[in-house]
C-alpha positions in Angstrom: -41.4 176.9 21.5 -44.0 174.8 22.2 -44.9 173.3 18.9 -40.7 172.7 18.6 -40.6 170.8 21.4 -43.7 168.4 20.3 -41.9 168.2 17.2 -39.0 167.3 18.9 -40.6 164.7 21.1 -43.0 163.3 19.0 -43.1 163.9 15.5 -39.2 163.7 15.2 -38.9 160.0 16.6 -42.4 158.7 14.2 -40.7 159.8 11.4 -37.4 158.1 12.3 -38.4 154.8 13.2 -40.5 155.3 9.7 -37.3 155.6 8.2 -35.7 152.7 9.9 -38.2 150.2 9.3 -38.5 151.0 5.5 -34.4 151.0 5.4 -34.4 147.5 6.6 -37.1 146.2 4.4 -35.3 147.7 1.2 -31.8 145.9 2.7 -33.8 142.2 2.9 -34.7 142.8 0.0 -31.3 144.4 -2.0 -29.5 141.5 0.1 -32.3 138.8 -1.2 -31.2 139.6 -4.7 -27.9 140.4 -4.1 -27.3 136.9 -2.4 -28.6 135.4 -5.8 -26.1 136.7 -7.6 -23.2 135.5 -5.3 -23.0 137.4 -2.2 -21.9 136.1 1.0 -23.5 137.0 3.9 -20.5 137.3 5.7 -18.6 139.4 3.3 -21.5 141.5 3.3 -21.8 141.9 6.6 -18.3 142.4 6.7 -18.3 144.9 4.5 -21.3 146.7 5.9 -20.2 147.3 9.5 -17.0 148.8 7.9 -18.7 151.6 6.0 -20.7 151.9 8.8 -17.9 152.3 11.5 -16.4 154.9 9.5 -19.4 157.2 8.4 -20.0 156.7 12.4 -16.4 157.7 13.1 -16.8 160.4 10.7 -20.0 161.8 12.3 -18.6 161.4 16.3 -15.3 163.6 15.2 -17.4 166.4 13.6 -20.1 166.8 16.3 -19.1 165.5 19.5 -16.1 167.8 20.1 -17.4 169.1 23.3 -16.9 167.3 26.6 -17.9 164.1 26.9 -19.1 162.1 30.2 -16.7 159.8 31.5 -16.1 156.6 30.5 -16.6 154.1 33.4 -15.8 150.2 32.7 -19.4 148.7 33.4 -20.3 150.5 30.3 -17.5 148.9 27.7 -18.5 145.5 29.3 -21.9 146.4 28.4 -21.1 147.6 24.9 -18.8 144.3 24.1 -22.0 142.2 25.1 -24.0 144.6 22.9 -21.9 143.7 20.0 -21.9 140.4 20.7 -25.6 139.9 20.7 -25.7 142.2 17.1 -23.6 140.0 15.6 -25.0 136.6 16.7 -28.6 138.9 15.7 -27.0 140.0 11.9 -25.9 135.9 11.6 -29.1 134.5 12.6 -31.1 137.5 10.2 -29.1 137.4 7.0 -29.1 133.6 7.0 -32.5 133.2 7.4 -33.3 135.8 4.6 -31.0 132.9 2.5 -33.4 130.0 3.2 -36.4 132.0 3.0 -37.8 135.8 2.4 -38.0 139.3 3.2 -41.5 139.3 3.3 -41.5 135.9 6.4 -38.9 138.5 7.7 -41.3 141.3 8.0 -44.0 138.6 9.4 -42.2 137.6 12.4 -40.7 141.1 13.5 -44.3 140.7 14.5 -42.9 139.1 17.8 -40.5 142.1 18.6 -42.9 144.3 20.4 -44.3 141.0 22.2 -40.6 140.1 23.7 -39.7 143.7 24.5 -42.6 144.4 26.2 -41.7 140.9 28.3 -37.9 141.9 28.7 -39.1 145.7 29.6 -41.4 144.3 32.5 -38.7 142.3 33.8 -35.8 145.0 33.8 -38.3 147.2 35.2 -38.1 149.7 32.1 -42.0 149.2 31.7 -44.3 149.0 34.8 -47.7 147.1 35.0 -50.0 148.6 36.9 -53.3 147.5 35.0 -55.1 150.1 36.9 -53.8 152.7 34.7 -55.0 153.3 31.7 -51.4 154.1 30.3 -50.3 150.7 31.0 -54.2 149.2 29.9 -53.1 150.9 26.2 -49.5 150.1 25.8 -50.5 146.5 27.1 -53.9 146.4 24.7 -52.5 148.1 22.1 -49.2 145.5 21.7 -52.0 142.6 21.4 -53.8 144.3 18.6 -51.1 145.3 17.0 -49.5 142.1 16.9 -53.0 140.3 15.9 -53.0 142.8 12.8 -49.8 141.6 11.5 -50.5 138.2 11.8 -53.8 138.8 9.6 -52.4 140.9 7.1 -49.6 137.6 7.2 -52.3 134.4 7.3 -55.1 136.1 5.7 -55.4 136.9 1.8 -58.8 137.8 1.0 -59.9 138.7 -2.3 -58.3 141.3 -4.7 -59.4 144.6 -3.9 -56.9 146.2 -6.1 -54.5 145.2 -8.7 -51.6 146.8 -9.5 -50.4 147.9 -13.4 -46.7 147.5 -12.9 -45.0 144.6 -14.2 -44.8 141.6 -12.2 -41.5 140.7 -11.1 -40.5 137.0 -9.8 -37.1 135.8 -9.0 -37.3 131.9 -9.6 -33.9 132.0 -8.3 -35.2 133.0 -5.1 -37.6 129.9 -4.2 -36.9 128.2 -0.9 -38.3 124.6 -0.5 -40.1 124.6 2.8 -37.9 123.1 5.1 -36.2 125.8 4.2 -38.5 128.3 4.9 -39.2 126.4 8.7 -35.4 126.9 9.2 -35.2 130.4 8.4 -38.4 131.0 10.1 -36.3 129.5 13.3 -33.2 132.3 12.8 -35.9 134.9 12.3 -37.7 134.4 15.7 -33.9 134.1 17.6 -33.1 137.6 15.6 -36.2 139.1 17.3 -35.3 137.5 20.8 -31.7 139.6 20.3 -32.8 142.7 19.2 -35.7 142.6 21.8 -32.4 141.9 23.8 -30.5 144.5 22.0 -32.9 147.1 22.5 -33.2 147.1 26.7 -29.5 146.8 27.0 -28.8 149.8 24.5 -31.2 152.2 26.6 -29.3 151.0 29.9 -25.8 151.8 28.1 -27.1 155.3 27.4 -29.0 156.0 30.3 -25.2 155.5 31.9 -23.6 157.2 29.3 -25.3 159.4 27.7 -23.4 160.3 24.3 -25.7 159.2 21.6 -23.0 159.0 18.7 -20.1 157.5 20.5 -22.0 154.6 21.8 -23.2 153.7 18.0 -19.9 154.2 16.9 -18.6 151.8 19.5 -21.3 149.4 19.0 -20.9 149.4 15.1 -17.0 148.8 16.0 -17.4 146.1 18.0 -19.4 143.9 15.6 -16.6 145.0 13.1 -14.0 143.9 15.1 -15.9 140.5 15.9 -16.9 139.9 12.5 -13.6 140.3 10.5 -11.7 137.5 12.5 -15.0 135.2 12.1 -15.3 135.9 8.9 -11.9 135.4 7.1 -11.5 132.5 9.0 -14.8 131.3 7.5 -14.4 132.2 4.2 -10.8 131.9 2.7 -11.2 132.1 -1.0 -10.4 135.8 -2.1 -12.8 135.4 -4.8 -15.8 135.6 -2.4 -14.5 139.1 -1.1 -14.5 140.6 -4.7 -17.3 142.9 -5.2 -18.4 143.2 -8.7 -20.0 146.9 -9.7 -23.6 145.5 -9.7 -26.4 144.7 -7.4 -23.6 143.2 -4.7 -21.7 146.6 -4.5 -24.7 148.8 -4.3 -26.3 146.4 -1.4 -23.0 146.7 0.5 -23.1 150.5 0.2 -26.9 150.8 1.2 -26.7 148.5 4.4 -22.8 150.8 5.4 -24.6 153.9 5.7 -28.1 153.5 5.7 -28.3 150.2 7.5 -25.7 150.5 10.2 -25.1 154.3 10.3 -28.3 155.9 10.1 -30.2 153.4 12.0 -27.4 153.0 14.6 -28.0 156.6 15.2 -31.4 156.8 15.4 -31.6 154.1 17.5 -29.3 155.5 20.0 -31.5 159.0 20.0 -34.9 157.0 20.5 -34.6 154.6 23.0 -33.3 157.2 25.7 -36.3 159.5 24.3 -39.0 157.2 23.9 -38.1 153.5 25.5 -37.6 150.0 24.2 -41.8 149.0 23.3 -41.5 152.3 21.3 -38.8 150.8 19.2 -39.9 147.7 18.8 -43.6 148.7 18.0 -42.3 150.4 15.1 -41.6 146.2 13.7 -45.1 145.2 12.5 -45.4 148.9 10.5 -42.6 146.8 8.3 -45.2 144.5 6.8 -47.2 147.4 5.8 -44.1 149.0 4.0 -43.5 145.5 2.5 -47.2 145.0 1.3 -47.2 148.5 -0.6 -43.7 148.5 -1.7 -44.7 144.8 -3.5 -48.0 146.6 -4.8 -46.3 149.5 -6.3 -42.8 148.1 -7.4 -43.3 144.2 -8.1 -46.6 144.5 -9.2 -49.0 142.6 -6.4 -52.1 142.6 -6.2 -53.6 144.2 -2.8 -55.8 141.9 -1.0 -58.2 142.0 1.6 -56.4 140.9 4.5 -53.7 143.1 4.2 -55.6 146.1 4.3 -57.7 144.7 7.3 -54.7 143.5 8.8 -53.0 146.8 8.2 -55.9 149.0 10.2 -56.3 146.9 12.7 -52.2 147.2 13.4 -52.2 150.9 13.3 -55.4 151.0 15.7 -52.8 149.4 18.1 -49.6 151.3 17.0 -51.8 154.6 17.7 -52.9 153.1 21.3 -49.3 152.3 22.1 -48.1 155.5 21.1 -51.5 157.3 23.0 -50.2 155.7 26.1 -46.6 156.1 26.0 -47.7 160.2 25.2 -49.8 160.0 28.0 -47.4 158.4 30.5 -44.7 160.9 29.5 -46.9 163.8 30.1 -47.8 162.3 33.4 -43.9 162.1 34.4 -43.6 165.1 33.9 -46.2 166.7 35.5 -45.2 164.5 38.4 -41.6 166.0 38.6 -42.7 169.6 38.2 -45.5 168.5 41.3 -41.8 167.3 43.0 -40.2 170.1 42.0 -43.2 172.5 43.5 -43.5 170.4 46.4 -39.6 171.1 47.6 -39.1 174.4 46.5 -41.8 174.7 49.3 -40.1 172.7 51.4 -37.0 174.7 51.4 -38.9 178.3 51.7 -41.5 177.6 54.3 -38.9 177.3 57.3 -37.4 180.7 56.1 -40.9 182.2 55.3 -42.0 181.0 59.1 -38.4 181.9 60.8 -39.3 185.2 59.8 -42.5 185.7 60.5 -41.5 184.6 63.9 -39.0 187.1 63.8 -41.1 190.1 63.7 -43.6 188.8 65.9 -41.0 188.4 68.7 -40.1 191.7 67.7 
């Protein structure tokens, strides 16, 4: 029982966030290549949050049949601003993968952990107490995590490796570099709004606790925000034509593994494990973007990505170290509680009747 729950708690949620960060590196890229043939990022956004609403409906009428809390009004207000801030967050991200890549993408998710962790401290969702040695790790291990990143990003280093697979370019796919400041620009406001994103999703759950509805509602809102936007954006029926090629299978990728599955797993670790645990998970992308180029396109592997890459997981393991740590703590602390007025509540009864029989 107690490996299970471990499992559950730890080895569950890694695996996840895994999943989610390689997901959205494959739709950068699918979306990169997919945009040079013709796709709209609004039509494919469009498109996306569709699939995704219904796989999501699909999901919330086959497993939340039970009761379900009620539905107060503070927390649709809070969903609608949620889907609000994802949409202005998919605008800002897909537009800068136009004008530049997936791989300055992956760079600056770098700054997610740094603005949740800010965000966190001010809604009170982290505390800073640099006496412990929990907050000493998440805080130390943020920094260094970040700083690994940035290496792997602005250091190259010599070849240490190179790889037999073809090399694959896409001339189609150069960006001058005002381009590249521009969508360097979107990329850091799409970090500020999922850093955003992230706090106010673990409030709405912490109120209402039903993991699947509140994706589905969240995925439903950007839908209902972006068809309007769209269509009135983009007129010609032409553009909303799919053709059965790299378009179509990019749309069907980011429905249910973009919006879906990461909508879900989302909603099941930020209740479990917090916003920093989320967003710590950002910088991992640039390792799954350096060995995905190495084994697919056909880079070589340099120096500073695999230096950058060690130091970022020393610092992903000390964050995780002390978000295990403060957990175990918590807990320990309410079973202490718990102790501490169970004996509260016998030792009048325990005393009353000790007093009993010595009256008697």
């Amino acid at each position: 029982m107690g490996s299970w729950n471990n499992c559950k708690e730890n080895v569950a949620p890694f695996a996840a966030m895994a999943a989610v960060e390689s997901s959205i590196v494959a739709m950068h890229v699918f979306y990169k290549a997919a945009h040079a043939k013709g796709l709209n990022f609004l039509v494919y956004i469009t498109y996306s949050y569709i699939l995704g609403s219904l796989l999501l409906l699909l999901l919330t009428l086959i497993f939340s049949r039970n009761g379900l809390p009620p539905f107060k009004r503070p927390v649709l207000y809070r969903i609608i601003l949620l889907s609000v801030i994802g949409f202005i967050a998919r605008m800002c991200s897909y537009k800068g993968i136009e004008y530049s890549s997936p791989a300055l993408a992956s760079s600056i998710s770098t700054l997610s952990p740094a603005f949740t962790f800010v965000l966190a401290l001010l809604f009170r969702m982290e505390v800073l107490e640099l006496r412990s040695s929990t907050t000493r790790a998440k805080l130390i291990g943020t920094i260094v995590s970040v700083s690994g990143a940035l290496v792997a990003v602005l250091y190259k280093g010599p070849t240490i490796l190179s790889s037999r697979s073809p090399k694959v370019t896409f001339h189609s796919l150069q960006t001058s570099q005002t381009n590249w400041a521009i969508g360097g620009s979107l990329y850091v406001v799409d970090q500020l709004l999922n850093a955003t994103s992230y706090i106010l999703q673990a409030q709405i759950l912490k109120m209402y606790p039903a993991k699947l509805i509140v994706a589905f509602m969240y995925c439903l809102g950007v839908t209902i925000i972006t068809i309007p936007v769209s269509f009135m954006a983009e007129r010609e029926l032409s553009v909303w034509i799919l053709r059965p090629d790299i378009t179509l299978a990019t749309v069907v990728f980011s429905g249910f593994f973009g919006q879906a599955l990461i909508g879900v797993i989302y909603s099941c670790c930020l209740p479990l494990k917090g916003p920093l645990y989320v967003s710590i998970f950002k910088p991992f992308s640039i390792v799954i973007a350096t060995t995905a180029s190495f084994i697919f396109f056909g880079d070589a592997l340099r120096l500073g990505s695999v230096v950058g890459g060690i130091v970022l997981l020393l610092g992903f393991y000390a964050v995780l170290w002390g978000k295990a740590k403060e957990q175990g703590e918590s807990k320990n602390c309410g079973s202490e509680n718990l102790r501490a007025s169970t004996d509260a509540h016998t030792s009048p009864l325990l005393q009353s009747y000790i007093d009993e029989k010595y009256v008697e």
